[in-house]
N, C-alpha and C positions, 0 to 999 in steps of 0.2 A: 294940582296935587304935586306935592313935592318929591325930591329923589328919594328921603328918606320914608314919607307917606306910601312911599309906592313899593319899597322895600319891606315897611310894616306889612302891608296887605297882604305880598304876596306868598309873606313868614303864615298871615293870618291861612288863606285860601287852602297851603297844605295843611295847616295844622290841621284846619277842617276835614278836611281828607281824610287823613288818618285818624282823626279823630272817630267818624264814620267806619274806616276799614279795622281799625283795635278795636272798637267797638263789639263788632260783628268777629272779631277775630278771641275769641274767649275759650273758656275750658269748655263750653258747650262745645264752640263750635270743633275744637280738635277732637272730643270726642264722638259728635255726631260723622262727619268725617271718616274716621277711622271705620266706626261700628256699619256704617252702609257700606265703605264701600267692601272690606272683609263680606259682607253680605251677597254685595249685587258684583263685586269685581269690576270687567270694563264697563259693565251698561252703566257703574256709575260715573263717567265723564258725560254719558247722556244727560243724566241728572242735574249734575254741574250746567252743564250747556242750557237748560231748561231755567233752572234754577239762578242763573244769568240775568238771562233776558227777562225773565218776569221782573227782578229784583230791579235792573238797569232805567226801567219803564216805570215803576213804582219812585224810585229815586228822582230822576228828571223831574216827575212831576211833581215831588213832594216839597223840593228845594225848590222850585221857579216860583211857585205858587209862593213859599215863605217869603221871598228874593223880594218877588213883586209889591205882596203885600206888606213888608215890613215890620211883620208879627209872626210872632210863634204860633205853630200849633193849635194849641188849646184856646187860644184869643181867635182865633180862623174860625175853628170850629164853634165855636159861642157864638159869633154872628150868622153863621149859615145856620144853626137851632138853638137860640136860648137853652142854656145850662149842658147842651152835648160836651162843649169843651172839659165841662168839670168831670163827669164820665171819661171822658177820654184821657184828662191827666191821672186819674184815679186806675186806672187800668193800667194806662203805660208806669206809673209810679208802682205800683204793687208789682208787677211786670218786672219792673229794673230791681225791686228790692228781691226778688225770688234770683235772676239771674246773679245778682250781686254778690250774694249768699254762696252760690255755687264760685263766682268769681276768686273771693277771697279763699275761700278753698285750697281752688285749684293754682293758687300764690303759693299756698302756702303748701301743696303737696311738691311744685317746682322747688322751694327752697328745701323741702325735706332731700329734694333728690342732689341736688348738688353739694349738701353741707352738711344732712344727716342728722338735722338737727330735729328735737321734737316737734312732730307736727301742729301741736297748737301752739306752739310757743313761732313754728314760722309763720300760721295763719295769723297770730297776732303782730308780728313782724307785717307781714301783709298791709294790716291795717291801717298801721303807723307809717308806711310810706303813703298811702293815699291822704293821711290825715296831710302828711308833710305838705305834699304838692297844692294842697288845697289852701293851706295856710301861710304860702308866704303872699306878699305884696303882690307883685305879678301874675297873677293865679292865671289869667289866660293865656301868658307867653308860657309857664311854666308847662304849662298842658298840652299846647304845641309841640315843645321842645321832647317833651319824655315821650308823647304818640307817637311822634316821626320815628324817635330814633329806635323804639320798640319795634314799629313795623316794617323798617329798613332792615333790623337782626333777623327778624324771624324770616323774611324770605331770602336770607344768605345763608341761613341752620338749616330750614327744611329744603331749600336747593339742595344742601350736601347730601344730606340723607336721601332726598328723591334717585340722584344721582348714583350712592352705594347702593339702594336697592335693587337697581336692574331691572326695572318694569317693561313690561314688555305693551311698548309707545306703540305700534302700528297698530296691535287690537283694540287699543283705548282709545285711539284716534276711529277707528272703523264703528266700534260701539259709538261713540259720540255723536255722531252724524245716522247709524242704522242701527239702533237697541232691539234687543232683543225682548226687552218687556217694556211696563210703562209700573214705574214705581211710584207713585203720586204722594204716597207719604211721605217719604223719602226728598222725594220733588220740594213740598210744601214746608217738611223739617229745616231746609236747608233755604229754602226763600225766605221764611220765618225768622232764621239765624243769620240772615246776612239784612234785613230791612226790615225785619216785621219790630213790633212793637216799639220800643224807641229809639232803636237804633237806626232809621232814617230819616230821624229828626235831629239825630245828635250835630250834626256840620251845620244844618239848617241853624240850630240853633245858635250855635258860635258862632256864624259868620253876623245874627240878626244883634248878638251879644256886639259883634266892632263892628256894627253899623253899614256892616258889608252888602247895600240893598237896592233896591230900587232898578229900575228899568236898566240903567247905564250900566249894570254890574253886572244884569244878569249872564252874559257871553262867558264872565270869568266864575260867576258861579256855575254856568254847566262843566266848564273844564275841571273845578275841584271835585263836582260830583260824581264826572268819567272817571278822577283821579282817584278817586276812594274805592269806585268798586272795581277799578282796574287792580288795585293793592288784594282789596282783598280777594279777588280771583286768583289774581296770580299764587298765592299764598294756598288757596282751594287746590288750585291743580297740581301743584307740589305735594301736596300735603297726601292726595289721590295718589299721585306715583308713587311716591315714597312707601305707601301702606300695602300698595297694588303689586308693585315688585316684590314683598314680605307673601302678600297672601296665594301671589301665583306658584310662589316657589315652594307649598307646601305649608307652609307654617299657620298654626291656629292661635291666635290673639288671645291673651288673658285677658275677658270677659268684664275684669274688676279694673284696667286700667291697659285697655285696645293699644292707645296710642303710646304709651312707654316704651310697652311690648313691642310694638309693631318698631321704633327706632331702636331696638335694644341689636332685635334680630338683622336690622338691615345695616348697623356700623359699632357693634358691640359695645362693651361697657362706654366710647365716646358719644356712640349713639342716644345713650339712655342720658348720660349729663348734659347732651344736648337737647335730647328732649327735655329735662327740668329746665334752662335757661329760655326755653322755646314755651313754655307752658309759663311759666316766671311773667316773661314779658307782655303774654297773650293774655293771661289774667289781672294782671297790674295793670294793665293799659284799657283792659273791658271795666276794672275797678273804678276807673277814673271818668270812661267814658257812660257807666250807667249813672254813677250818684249824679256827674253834671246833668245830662239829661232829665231824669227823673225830676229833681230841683229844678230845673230849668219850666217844668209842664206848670209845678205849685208854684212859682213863685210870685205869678202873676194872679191867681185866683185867692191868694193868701198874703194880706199887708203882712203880716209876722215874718210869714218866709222872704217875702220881697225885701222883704227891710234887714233881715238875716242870712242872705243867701250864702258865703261860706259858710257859716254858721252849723246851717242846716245841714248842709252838704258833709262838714264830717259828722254831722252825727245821725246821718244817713250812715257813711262807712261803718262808723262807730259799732251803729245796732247791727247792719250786716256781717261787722266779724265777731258779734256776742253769740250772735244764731250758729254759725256755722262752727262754732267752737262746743257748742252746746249740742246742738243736733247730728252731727259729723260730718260725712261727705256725701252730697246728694248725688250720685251717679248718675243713679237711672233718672231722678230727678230733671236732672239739665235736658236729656234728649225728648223729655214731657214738654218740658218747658216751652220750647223750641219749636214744638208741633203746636201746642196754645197759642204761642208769639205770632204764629201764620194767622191763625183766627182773629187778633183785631189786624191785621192789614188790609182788610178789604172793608174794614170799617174807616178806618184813617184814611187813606187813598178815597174812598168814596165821599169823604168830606172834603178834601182837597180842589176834589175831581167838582163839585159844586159849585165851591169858591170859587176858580177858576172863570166861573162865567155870570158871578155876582159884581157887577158894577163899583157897589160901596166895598168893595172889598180890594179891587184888583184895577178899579179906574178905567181908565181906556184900551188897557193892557190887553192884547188880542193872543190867546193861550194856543201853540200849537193843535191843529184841530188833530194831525197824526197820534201827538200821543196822548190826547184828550179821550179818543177812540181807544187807544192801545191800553190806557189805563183801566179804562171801565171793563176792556177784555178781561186783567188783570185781574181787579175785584171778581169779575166772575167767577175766572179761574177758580184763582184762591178760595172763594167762598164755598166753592164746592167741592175744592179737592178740601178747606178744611171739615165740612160736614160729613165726609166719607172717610177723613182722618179719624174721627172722631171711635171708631170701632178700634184704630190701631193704639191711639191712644191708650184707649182700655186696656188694649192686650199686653202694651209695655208695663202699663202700672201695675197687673197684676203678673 
């Protein structure tokens, strides 16, 4: 491989990353965030901490297995049960088109904030940048290029603001490790929003897009996979202090938009325009990272899409910024979502978890027995903290 081959790769391997961490890093997830931890306070770095490891163990395994097998997804799952794959792209598709919805939104309420412009005319604004990225020639350098640099700002914004809030680190650090409850909803909301649904297939799937596979890779696809939820952790736990210094010191969060409020109060009016360029970035980069995904599960079960895949892809955006300009801002909507998203991951991972020890699928390839075990803990988990969700669910929607 050459110097410049090896330079392309390693442009590729981040992009993946971040592809994976903006993903996971959307208006859901700033608002889920915000609304737990105002709720639970320190116990939620417990949350986080939980919400980690589940996701970290769901992730290894979901990328090694693609790495190995040299297929996406939806092609995995088809061979370990005739027609599951098409199930499973249809879920994760519907999935990314619901969060998408909320995505471009939550663009277009960042651009309201920094520029004051009308809101559907920034949601459409929105749009039209994803449509951009989609449609020049390069489409996967260009995707690299905007995720990195998106999730590079937002953990230099929400630093500052964690910093002006003055949270009070020794309790958060003592809750993290000794909780004073077990919040499972909470738990499964935020596992759901950092890997559930297709969001830990989105790197997966880019790295299988430049060829990035096979047994010799796999050492450098664990590293981008560390690298992605390393991002987006890091990004969680700021985003934690940041809210957590606001909610200790007294102040009650505007209900209609947690996270504003919660930067308004911890760095004043710099605060709040950093939150719109923080919100901006996080939803523009989850815009980009759902339509790829999504398209990425159909494109393989459907010659049309195969054979159209930008194509499809903005008019994936397309329909998502008609809805959201139509329908208006799904608030409560995203942190539903999110709790759902937890519900197929112990379907995906359990398909994974399968293949892993299917011969025509994975070859000679001898799959960590540690996290072979750690994952199916995971499916448990998940499965059960989502069936016991499923009450809180209700309660948020009504």
């Amino acid at each position: 491989m050459s110097e410049r081959d090896k330079s392309q790769d390693k442009k590729v391997l981040i992009g993946a990353a971040f592809l994976m961490a903006t993903s996971a890093i959307g208006p859901g997830f700033l608002t889920q965030t915000t609304t737990f931890t105002s709720q639970l306070g320190p116990t939620m770095g417990f949350v986080i901490l939980l919400s980690v490891l589940l996701s970290l163990i769901a992730q290894l395994n979901i990328w090694r297995i693609i790495c190995i097998s040299k297929e996406r997804g939806q092609d995995i799952a088809n061979k370990v049960l005739p027609g599951l794959g098409h199930v499973i792209a249809l879920l994760v598709a519907m999935g990314g088109l619901a969060f998408n919805i909320g995505n471009v939104g939550g663009a277009g309420l960042g651009l309201n904030v920094l520029f004051g412009i009308d809101l559907n005319i920034a949601i459409a604004i929105s749009g039209i940048i994803g449509i951009v990225i989609f449609s020049v020639k390069q489409v996967g350098n260009a995707m690299d290029k905007f995720t990195t640099f998106a999730g590079a700002l937002m953990i230099i914004l929400i630093a500052y603001v964690a910093i002006s809030s003055q949270p009070p680190v020794a309790q958060a650090v003592k809750e993290t490790f000794l909780p004073s409850s077990f919040p499972y909803l909470a738990i499964l909301t935020l596992a759901g929003g950092t890997v559930g649904g297709y969001i830990s297939f989105s790197g997966g799937h880019r790295l299988v897009d430049a060829g990035i596979v096979g047994e010799e890779n796999l050492d450098r696809v664990n590293q981008s996979a560390l690298m992605g939820m390393g991002v987006a952790t890091i990004v969680r736990i700021f985003l934690f202090l940041a809210v957590l210094g606001v909610v200790t010191a007294g102040a009650t969060l505007d209900p209609s938009n947690p996270a504003a409020d919660a930067f308004k109060i911890a760095s004043g009016n710099v605060g709040y325009k950093i939150f719109g360029l923080v919100m901006t970035s996080a939803a523009l980069s989850s815009v980009v990272g759902a339509a790829f995904t999504s398209v990425s599960f159909l494109k393989t079960l459907n010659k049309f899409i195969g054979d159209h895949v930008n194509q499809t892809t903005i008019a994936f955006i397309v329909a998502s910024t008609a809805i959201q300009i139509f329908i208006g801002s799904p608030a409560k909507v995203l942190v539903i979502v999110g709790s759902l998203n937890g519900l197929i991951l112990p379907i995906t991972l359990a398909t994974m978890l399968v293949a892993s020890k299917r011969k025509e699928i994975v070859g000679e390839y001898q799959h960590s027995q540690l996290l072979f075990i750690l994952g199916w803990l995971v499916v448990i988990i998940t499965a059960v903290l989502g069936v016991r969700s499923l009450s809180g669910i209700a309660a948020l929607w009504s």
